[in-house]
Structures are given as C-alpha cells and as structure tokens.
N, C-alpha and C positions, 0 to 999 in steps of 0.2 A: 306566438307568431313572430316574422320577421318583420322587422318595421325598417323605417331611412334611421330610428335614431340609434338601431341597431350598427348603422354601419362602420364607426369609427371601432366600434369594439372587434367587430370582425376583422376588421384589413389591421388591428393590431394583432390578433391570431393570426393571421396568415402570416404575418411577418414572424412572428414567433415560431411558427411552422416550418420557414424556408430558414432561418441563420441556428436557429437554437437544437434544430434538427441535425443540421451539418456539423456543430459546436458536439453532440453528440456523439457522433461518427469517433471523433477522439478519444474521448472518454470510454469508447467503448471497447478501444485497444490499449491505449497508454498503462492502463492501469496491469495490464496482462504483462504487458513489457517490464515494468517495475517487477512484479510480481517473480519474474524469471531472477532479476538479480537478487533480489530480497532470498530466495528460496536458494544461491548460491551461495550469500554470504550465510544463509542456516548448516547447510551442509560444510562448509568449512569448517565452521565453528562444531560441530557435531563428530567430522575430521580426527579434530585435534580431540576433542574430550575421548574418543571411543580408543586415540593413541594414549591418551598420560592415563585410563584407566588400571592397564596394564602395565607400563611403563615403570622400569624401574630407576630411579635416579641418577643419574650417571657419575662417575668420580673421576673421570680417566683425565690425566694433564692435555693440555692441547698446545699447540706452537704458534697460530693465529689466533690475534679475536674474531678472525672471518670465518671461522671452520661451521660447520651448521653441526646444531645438537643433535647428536643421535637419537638420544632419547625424547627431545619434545616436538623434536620436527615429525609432519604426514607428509607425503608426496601428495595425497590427495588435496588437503589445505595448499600446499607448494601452486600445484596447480590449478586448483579453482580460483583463487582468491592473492596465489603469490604470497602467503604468509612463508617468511623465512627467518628463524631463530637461530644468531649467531653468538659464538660464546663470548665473545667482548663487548656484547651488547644489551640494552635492555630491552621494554616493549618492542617489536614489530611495529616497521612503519605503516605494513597492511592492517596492522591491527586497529593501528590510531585512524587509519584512514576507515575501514568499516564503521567505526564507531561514529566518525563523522558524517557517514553517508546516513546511518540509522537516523541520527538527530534534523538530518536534512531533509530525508524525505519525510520522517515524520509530522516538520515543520509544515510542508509542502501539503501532505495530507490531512493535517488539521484545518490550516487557513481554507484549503478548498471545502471540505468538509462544511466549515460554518458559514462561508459564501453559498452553498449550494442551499445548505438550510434556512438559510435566511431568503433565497429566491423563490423557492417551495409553498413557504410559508406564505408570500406574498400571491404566488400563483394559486395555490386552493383559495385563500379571500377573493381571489378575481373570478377563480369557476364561479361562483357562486352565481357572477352574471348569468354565466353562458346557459346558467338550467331556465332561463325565460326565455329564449330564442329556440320557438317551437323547430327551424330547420337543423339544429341541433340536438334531437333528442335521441335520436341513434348512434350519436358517437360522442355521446360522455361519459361513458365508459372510459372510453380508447383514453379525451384527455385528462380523466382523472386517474387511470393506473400510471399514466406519465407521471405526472407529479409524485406518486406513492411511490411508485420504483424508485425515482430519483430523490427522492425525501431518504430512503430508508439505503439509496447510496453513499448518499451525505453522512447518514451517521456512519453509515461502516466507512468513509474516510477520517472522520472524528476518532474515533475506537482505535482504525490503524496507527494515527497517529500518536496515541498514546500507550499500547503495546509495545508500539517502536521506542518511545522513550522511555520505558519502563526498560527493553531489552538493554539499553545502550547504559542503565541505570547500572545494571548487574553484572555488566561487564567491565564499566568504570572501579565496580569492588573488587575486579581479580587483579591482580598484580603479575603481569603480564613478566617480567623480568627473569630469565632463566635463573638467577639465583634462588629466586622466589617462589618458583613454581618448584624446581629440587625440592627445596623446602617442606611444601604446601607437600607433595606426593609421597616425601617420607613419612608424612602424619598422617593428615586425617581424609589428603585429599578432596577438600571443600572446592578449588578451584573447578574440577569437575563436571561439580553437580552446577555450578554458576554456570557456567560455558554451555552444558546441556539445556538449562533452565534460559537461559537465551537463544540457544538456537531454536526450542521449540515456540519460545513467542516469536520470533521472525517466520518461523513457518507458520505462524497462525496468520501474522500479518500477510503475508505474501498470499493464504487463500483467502484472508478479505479482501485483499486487491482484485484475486479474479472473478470472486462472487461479485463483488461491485463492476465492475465492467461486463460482467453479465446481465445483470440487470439494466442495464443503460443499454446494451445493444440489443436485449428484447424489444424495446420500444418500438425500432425503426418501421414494422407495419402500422402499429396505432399512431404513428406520427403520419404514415403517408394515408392511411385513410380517415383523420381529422383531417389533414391540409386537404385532401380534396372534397372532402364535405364542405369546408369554409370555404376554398375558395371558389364553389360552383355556387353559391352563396353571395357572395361577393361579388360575382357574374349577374347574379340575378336582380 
C-alpha cells in the first residue's frame, strides 16, 4: 500500500523521471554521432591497408618533399579522414590526430561508462524500496528494465573505451614514415595486418556506440509510463 511516509520517495522518482529522462534523450543520440566518426576513421584506416596490400614500393627520384606518394597515398583515406603522405615527410598529421581522437574518446567513454555504473548500482539498491509501494506494482517492470538497459550501457561504454585504446595501441606499433613503410612492404608487410587489425576494432567500437544508444532510447516509453504512474501517485 501507499502510505504519507511513502511520499518523499515518490516526488524523488518523479524528479528522476522528469531531468534523468530528458539527460537520456542525449545519450540516445550522441553515442550514434560518435559512432559515424569512429566508423570514418575505421574505413580510412582500411583505405590505406587494402592500397599498401597491393602496393608496390616506390623508387622513383622526386624534386619536392611536398609531392604525395604514389604508392602510399588512397584518395579514399585523402578524403575521409585528409590523410596525406608526402615524400619529405614522416607520420601524417591526420594520422597523429586519429590517434588522439581514439585516446580521447576512449577517455570519454570509459569515465562515462563507470559514472553510469556506479549510478545503476546505486538505483537497483533503491528499487528495492519501490517493490512495497502497492501503487507501484505495475510498472516495475518498466523501472527496472531502466536501470538494466542502462547498467549494461555503461559496460558497452567501458569495453568502448578500451577497444579504443587497445586500437590506438596497434597503431602506435606501425611506423607511419614513408621510409618505413617502403620498407615494411618490401618484406613482410606486417604494417598491414596492424592497420587492418585496428580498423576492425574501431568498427567494433563504433557499433558498440550505436547498440548502446539503442538501448537508452528504448527506454523513453517505460520512462513516460513510470512518470505517470508516480506522478498520479503523487497527486493522490
């Protein structure tokens, strides 16, 4: 049954209901938005490995260090991502800058991640109230799938985040340097398989991004049919 000492507990679910609901609405896009760039910087990088597969090493004299390599440049990479390899030059600036973006957002989506799992945690200890409040017994359901979608978000922000560092790890091994890579492609071609072996965890990353913002914007009916159970509740 509902009682008066019910009440502070409720009008704090409602309030939960009205900001943590809207707080949602973000999460249920931003992650989709990342997700686009993350899935750019994979195909770049996929770009370039599916050119230096084939690629044969170039020897030819040049008359600038600004001339771009025949051999290691894609037009594709050129244009998604602006990677541009010039022959008096070493790593790409795009290249140092993906690299920092991987470490950024991975930052980004670890810290939320464990913020999110810690909020979780703290919200299923407090359902626990709400299963004695008989006008609540039809919709705890709705607020415990909340918490579980959003618990099992948190981890796929966690995981992102560390697929992302893991990506950014195997990229740091290739030796981005047109000298280097000549090199690497007259032998064994290892730079490759790294470049490959990183684009495909960025694309992994990138659809943990939009399963995770799936799940968060599943929610938006069981959030509007909790809040108006509580707050006719709360009325009463």
């Amino acid at each position: 049954m509902t009682t008066d000492a019910d009440t502070p507990l409720l009008e704090a679910m409602l309030n939960l209901t009205k900001f943590h609901r809207e707080h949602e609405k973000f999460y249920a896009s931003a992650p989709r938005e990342q997700a686009v760039t993350l899935q750019r910087h994979a195909r770049t990088l996929q770009a370039l490995a599916d050119t230096w597969s084939t690629a044969e090493a170039g020897t030819r004299p040049v008359l600038s260090p600004y001339e771009g390599a025949e051999d290691l440049n894609s037009l594709a990479a050129l244009q998604l991502d602006g990677v541009l390899f010039m022959e008096g030059e070493g790593r790409p600036a795009e290249i140092s800058h993906l690299i920092r973006d991987l470490r950024s957002v991975a930052e980004e989506q670890r810290a939320t991640g464990e913020w999110l799992t810690r909020a979780m945690e703290a919200s299923w200890q407090l359902g626990s109230a709400l299963v004695e409040i008989d006008g609540l017994a039809g919709v705890l359901g709705e607020r415990h799938r909340i918490i579980a979608d959003d618990w099992q978000a948190a981890t796929m922000g966690t995981v992102t985040g560390a697929v992302l560092d893991r990506a950014a790890d195997v990229l740091e091994h290739v030796d981005f340097a047109p000298a280097a890579l000549r090199a690497d492609l007259a032998a064994a071609r290892v730079c490759v398989g790294r470049v490959y072996s990183a684009a495909e965890m960025i694309s992994h990353a990138a659809d943990l991004c939009s399963e995770s913002a799936g799940l968060v914007h599943g929610n938006e009916r069981r959030w509007r049919e909790f809040r108006l159970r509580v707050a006719a509740l709360v009325a009463d």
